[in-house]
Each structure stands twice: as structure tokens, then as C-alpha cells.
N, CA, C and O atoms as a printed pandas DataFrame, in Angstrom:
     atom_number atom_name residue_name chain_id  residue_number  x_coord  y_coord  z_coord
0              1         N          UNK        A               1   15.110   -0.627   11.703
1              2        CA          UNK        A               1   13.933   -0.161   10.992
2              3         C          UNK        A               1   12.754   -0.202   11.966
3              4         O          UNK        A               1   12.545   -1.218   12.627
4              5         N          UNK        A               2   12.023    0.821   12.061
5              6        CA          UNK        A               2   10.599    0.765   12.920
6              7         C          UNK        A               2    9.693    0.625   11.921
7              8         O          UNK        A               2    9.766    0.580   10.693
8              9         N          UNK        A               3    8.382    0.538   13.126
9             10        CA          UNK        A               3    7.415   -0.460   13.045
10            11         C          UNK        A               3    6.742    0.256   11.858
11            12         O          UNK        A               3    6.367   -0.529   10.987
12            13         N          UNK        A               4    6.400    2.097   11.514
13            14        CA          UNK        A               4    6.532    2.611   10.616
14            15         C          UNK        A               4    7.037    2.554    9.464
15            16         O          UNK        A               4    6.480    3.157    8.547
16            17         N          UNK        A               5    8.023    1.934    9.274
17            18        CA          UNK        A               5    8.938    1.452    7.583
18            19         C          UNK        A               5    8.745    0.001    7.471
19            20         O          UNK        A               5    8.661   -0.580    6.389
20            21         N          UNK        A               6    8.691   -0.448    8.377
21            22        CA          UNK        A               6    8.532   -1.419    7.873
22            23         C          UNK        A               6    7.215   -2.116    7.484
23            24         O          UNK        A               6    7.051   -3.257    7.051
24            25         N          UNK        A               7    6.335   -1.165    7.740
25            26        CA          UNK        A               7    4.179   -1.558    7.462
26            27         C          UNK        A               7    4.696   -0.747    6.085
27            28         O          UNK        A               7    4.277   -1.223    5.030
28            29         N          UNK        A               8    5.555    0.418    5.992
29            30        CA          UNK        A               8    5.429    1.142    4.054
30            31         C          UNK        A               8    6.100   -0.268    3.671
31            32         O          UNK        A               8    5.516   -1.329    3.450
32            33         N          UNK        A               9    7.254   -0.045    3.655
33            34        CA          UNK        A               9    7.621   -1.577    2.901
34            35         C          UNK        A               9    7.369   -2.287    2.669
35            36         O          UNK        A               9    7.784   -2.845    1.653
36            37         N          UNK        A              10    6.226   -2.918    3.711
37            38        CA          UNK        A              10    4.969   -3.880    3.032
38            39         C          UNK        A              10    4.040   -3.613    2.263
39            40         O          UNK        A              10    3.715   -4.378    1.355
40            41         N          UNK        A              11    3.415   -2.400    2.513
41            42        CA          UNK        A              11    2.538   -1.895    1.363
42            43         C          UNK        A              11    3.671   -1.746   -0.091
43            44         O          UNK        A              11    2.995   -2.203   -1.013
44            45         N          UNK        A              12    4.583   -1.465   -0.471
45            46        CA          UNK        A              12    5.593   -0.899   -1.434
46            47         C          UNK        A              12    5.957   -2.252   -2.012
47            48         O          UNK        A              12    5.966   -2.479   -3.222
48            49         N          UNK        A              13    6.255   -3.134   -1.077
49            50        CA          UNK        A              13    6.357   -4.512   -1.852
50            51         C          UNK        A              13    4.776   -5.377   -2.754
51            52         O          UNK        A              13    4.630   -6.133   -3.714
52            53         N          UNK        A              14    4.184   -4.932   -2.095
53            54        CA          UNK        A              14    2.201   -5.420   -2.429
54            55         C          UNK        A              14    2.577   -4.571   -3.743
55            56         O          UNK        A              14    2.860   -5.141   -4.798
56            57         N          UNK        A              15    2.561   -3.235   -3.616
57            58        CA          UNK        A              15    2.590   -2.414   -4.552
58            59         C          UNK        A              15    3.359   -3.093   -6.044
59            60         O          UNK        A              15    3.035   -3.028   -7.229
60            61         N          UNK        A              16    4.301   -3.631   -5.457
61            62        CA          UNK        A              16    5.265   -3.608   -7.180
62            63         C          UNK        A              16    4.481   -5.278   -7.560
63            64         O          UNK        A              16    3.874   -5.589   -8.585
64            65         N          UNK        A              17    4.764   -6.116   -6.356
65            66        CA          UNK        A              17    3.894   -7.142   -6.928
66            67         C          UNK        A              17    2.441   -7.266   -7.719
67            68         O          UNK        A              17    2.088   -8.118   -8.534
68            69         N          UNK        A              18    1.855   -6.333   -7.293
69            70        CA          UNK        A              18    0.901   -6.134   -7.862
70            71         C          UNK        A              18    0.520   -5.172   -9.301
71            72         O          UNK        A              18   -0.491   -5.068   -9.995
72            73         N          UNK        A              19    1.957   -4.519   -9.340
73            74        CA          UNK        A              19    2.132   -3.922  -10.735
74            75         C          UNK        A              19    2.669   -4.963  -11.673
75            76         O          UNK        A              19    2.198   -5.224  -12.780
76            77         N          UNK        A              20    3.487   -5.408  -11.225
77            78        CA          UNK        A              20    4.388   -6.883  -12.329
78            79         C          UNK        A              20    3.100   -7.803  -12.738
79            80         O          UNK        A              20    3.003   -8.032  -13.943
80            81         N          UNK        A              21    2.447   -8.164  -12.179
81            82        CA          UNK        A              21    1.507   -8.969  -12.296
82            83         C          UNK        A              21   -0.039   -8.610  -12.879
83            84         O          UNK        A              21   -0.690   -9.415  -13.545
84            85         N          UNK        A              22   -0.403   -7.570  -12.596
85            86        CA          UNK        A              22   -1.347   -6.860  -13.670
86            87         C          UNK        A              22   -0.764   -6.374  -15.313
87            88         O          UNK        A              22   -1.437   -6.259  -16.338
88            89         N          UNK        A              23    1.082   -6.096  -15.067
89            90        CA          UNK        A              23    1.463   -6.233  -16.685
90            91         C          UNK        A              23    1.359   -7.817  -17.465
91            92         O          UNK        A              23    1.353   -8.191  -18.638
92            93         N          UNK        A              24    1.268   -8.629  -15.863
93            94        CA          UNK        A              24    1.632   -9.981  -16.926
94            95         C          UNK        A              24    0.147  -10.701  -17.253
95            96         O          UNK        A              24    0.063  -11.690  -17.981
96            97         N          UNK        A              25   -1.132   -9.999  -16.546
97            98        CA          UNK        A              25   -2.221  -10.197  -16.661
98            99         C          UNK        A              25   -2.971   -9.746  -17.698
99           100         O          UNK        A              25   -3.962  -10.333  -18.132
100          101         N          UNK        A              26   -2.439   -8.509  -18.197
101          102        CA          UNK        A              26   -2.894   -7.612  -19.883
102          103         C          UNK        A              26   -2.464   -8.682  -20.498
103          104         O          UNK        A              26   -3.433   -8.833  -21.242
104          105         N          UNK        A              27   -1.547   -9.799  -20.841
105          106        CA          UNK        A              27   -1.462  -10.421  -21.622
106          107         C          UNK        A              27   -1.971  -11.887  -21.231
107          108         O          UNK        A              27   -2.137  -12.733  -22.109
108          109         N          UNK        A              28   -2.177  -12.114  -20.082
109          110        CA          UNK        A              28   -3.015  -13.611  -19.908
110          111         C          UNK        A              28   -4.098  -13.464  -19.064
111          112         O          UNK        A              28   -4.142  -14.000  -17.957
112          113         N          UNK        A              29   -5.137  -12.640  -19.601
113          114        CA          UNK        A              29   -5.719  -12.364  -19.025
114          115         C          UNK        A              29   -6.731  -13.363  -17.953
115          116         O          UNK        A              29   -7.422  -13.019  -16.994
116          117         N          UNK        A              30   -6.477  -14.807  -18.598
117          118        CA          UNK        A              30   -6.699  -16.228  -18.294
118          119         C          UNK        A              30   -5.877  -16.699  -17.655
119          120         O          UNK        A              30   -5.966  -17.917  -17.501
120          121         N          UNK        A              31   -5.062  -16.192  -17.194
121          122        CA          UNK        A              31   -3.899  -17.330  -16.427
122          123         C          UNK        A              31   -4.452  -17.229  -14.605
123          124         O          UNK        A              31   -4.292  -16.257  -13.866
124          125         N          UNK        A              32   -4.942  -18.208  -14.347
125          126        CA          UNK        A              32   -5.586  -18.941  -12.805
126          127         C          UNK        A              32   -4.547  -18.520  -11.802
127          128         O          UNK        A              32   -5.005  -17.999  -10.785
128          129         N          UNK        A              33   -2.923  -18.669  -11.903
129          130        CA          UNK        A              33   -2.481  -18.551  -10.659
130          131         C          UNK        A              33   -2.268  -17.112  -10.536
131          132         O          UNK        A              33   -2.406  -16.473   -9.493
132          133         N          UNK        A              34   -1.849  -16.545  -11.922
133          134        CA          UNK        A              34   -1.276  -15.252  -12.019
134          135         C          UNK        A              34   -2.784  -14.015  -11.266
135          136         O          UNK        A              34   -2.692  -12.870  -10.823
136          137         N          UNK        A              35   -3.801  -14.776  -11.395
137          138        CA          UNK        A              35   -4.887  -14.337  -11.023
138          139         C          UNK        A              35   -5.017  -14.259   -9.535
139          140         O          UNK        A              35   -5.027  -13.195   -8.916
140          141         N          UNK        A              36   -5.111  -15.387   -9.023
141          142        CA          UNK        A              36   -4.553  -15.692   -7.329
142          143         C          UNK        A              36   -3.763  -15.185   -6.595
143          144         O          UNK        A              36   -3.977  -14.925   -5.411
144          145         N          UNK        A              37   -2.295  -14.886   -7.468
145          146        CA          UNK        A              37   -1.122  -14.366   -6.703
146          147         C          UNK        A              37   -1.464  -12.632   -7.009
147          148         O          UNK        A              37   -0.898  -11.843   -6.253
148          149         N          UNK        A              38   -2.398  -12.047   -8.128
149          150        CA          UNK        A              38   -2.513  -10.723   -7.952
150          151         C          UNK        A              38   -3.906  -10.641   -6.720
151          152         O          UNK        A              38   -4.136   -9.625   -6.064
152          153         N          UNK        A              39   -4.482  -11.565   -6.642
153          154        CA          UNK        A              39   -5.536  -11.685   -5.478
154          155         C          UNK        A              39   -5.050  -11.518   -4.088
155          156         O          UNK        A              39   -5.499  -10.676   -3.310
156          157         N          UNK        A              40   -4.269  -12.223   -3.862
157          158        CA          UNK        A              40   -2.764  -12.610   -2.637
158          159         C          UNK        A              40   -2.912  -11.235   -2.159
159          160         O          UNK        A              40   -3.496  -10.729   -1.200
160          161         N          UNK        A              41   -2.191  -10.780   -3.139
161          162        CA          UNK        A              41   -1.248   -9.334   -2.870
162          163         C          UNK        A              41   -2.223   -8.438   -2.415
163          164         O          UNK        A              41   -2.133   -7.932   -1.296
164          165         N          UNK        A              42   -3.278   -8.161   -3.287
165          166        CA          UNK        A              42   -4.232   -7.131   -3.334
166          167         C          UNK        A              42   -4.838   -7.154   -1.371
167          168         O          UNK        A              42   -4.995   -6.288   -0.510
168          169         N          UNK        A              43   -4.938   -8.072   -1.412
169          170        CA          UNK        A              43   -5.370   -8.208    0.245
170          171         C          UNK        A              43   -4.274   -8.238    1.502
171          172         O          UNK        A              43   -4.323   -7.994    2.707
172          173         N          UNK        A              44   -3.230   -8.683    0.523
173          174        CA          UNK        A              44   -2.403   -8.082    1.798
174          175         C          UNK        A              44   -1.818   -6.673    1.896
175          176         O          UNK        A              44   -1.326   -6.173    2.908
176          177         N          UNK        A              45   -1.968   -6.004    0.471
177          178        CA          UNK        A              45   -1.524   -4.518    0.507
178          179         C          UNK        A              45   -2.728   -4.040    1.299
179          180         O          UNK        A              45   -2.404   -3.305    2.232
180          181         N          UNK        A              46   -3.952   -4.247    1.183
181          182        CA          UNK        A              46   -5.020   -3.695    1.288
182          183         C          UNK        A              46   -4.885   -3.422    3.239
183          184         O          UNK        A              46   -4.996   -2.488    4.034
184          185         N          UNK        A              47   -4.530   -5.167    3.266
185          186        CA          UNK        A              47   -4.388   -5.203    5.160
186          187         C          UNK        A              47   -3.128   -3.960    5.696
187          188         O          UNK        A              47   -3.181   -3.081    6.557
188          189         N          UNK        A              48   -2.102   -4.357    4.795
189          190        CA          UNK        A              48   -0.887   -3.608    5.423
190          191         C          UNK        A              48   -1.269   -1.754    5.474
191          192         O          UNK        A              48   -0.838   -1.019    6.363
192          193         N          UNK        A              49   -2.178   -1.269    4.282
193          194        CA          UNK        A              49   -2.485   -0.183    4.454
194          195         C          UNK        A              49   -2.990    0.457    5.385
195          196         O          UNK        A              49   -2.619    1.484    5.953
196          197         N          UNK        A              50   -4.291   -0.516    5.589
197          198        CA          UNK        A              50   -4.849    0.058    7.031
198          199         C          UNK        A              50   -4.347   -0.257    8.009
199          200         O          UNK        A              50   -4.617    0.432    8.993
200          201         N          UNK        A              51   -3.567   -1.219    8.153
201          202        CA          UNK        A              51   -2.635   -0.925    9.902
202          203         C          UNK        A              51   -2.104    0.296    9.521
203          204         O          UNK        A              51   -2.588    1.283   10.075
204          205         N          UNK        A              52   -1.396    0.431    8.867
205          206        CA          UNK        A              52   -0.329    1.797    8.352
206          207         C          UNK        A              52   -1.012    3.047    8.819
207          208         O          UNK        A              52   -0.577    3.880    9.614
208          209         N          UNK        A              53   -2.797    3.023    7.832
209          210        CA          UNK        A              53   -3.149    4.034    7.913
210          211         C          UNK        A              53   -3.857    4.574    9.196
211          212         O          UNK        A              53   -4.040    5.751    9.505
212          213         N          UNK        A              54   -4.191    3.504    9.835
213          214        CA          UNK        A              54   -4.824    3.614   11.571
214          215         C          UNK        A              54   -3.747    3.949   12.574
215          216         O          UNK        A              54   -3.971    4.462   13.670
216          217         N          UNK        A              55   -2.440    3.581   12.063
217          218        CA          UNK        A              55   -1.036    3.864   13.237
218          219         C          UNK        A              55   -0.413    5.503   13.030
219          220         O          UNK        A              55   -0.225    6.293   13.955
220          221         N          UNK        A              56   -0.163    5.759   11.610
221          222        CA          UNK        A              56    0.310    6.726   11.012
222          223         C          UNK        A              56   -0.162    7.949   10.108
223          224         O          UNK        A              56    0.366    9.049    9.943
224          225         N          UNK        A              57   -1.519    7.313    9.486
225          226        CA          UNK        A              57   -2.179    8.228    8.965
226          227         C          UNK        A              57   -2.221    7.787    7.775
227          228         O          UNK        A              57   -2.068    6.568    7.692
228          229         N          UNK        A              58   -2.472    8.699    6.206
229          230        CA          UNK        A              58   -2.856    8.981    4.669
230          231         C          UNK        A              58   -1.196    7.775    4.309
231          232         O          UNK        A              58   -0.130    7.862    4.919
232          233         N          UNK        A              59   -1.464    6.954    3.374
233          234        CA          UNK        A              59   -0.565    6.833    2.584
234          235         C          UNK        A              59   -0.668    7.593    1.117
235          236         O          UNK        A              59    0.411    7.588    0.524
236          237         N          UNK        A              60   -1.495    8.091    0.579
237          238        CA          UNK        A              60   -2.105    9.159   -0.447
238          239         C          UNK        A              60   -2.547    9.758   -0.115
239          240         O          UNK        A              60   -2.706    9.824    1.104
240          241         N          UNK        A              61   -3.025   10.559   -0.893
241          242        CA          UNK        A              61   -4.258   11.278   -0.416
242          243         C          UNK        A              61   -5.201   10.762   -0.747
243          244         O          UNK        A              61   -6.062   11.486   -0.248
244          245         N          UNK        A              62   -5.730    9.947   -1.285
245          246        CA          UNK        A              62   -6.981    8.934   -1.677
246          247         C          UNK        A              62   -7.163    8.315   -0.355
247          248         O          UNK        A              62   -8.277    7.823   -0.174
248          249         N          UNK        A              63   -6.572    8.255    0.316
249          250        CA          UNK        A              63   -7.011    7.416    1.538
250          251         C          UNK        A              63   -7.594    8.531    2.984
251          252         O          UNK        A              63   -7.536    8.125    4.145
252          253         N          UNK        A              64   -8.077    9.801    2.651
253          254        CA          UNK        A              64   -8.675   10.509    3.175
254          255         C          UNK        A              64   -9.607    9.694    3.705
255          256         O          UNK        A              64  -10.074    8.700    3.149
256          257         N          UNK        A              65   -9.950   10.204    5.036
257          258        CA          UNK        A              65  -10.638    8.977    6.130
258          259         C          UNK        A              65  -12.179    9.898    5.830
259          260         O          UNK        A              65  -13.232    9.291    6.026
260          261         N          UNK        A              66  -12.226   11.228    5.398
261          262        CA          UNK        A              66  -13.608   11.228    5.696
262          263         C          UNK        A              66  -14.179   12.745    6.694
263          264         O          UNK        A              66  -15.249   13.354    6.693
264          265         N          UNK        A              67  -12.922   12.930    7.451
265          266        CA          UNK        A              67  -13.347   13.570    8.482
266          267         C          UNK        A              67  -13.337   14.869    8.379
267          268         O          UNK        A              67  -13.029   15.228    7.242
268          269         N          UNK        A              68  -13.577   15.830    9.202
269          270        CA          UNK        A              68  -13.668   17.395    8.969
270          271         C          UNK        A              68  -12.218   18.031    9.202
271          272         O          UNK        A              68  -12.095   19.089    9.819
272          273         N          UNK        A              69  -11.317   17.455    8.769
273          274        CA          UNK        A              69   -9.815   17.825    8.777
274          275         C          UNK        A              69   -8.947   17.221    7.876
275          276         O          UNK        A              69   -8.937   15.990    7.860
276          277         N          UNK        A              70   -8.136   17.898    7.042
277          278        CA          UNK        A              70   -7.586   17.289    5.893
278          279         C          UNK        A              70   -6.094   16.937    6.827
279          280         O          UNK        A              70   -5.328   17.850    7.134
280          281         N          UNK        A              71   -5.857   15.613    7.177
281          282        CA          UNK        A              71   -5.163   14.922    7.816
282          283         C          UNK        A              71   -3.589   14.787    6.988
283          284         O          UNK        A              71   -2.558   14.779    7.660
284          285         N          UNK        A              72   -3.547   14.679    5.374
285          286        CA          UNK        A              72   -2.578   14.425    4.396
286          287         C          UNK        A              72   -1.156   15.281    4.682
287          288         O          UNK        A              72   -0.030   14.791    4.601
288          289         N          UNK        A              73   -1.418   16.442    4.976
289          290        CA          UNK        A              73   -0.378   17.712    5.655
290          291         C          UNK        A              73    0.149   17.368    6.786
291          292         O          UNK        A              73    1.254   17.892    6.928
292          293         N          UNK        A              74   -0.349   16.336    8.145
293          294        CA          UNK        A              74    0.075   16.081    9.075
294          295         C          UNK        A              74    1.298   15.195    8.675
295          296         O          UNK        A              74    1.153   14.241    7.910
296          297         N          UNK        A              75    2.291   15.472    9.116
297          298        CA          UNK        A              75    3.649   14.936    9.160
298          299         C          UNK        A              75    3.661   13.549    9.866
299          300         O          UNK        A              75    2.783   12.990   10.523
300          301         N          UNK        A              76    5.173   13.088    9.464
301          302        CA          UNK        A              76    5.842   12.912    8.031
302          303         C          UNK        A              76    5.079   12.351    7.316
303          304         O          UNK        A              76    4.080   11.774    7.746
304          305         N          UNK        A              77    5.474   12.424    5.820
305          306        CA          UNK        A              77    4.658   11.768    4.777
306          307         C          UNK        A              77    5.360   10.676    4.549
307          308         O          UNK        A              77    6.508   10.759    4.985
308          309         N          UNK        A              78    5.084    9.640    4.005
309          310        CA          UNK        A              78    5.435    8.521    3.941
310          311         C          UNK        A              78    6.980    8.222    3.149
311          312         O          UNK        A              78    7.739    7.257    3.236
312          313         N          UNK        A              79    7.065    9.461    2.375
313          314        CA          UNK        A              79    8.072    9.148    1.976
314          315         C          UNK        A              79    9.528    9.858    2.249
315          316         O          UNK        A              79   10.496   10.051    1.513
316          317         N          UNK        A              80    9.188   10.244    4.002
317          318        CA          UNK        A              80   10.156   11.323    4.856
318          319         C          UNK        A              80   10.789   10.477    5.623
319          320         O          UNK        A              80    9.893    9.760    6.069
320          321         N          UNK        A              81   11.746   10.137    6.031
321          322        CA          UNK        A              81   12.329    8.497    6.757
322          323         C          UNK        A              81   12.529    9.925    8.102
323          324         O          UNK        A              81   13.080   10.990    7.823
324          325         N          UNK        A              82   11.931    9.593    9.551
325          326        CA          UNK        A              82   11.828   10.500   10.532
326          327         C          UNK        A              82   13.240   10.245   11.270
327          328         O          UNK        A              82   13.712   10.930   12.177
328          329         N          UNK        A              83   13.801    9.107   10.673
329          330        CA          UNK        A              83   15.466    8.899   11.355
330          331         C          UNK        A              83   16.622    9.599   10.890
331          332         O          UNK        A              83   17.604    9.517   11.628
332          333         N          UNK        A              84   16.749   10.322    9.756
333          334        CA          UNK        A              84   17.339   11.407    9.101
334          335         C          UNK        A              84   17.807   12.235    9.857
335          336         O          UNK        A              84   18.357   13.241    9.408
């Protein structure tokens, strides 16, 4: 696995952790750790994105940098494995 799949995989793992845990947060909306461990995540998806997105480019298109070129079309997209 390269250095490419394996920065998505980190974002993709942030990702689900952070979905499981905002379902278990609609219902406790008070619970301290469940709060922490969606805190955790949120910053490390957040970190893993931007290495991702500074090495490789858009993981969405929400993550448009800004610039006078729509970058999202530049290949592969994240969910194209380039070892195929």
C-alpha cells in the first residue's frame, strides 16, 4: 500500500469513527468521553486530510483550495486505486 492509500484510509477510518459516534452522540448528547473521542477523531481526520490534500490534491470537492483552477478533475480521484 502507498503513502497515497494509506493517508485515504486514515481519513476513511476518522470518517466512520466519527459517524458512529455523532449517532451515539444524538442520543447522549452529554456523554464527556463520547465527546472527546468524537474530538480525537475530528482532528486527526482534519490532520490526515491536509497531508492528503497538500500531497495529492481535493478529497471532495469541498476542499477546493481557492485557486483560479478547478483542481477536483485532476486525476486520480480518491476513489481510483492507481495500482489497478
Amino acid at each position: 500500500m502507498n503513502d497515497r492509500m494509506i493517508l485515504l484510509k486514515r481519513v476513511q477510518v476518522c470518517d466512520f469513527a466519527l459517524n458512529d459516534a455523532a449517532l451515539f452522540l444524538d442520543t447522549h448528547p452529554e456523554d464527556k468521553d463520547a465527546l472527546d473521542f468524537y474530538k480525537k477523531h475530528l482532528r486527526l481526520r482534519e490532520e490526515a486530510a491536509k497531508e492528503y490534500t497538500s500531497k495529492y490534491g481535493p478529497i471532495t470537492k469541498a476542499d477546493y483550495d481557492g485557486g483560479p483552477r478547478w483542481t477536483w478533475i485532476d486525476g486520480p480521484w480518491p476513489w481510483q486505486n492507481e495500482e489497478a
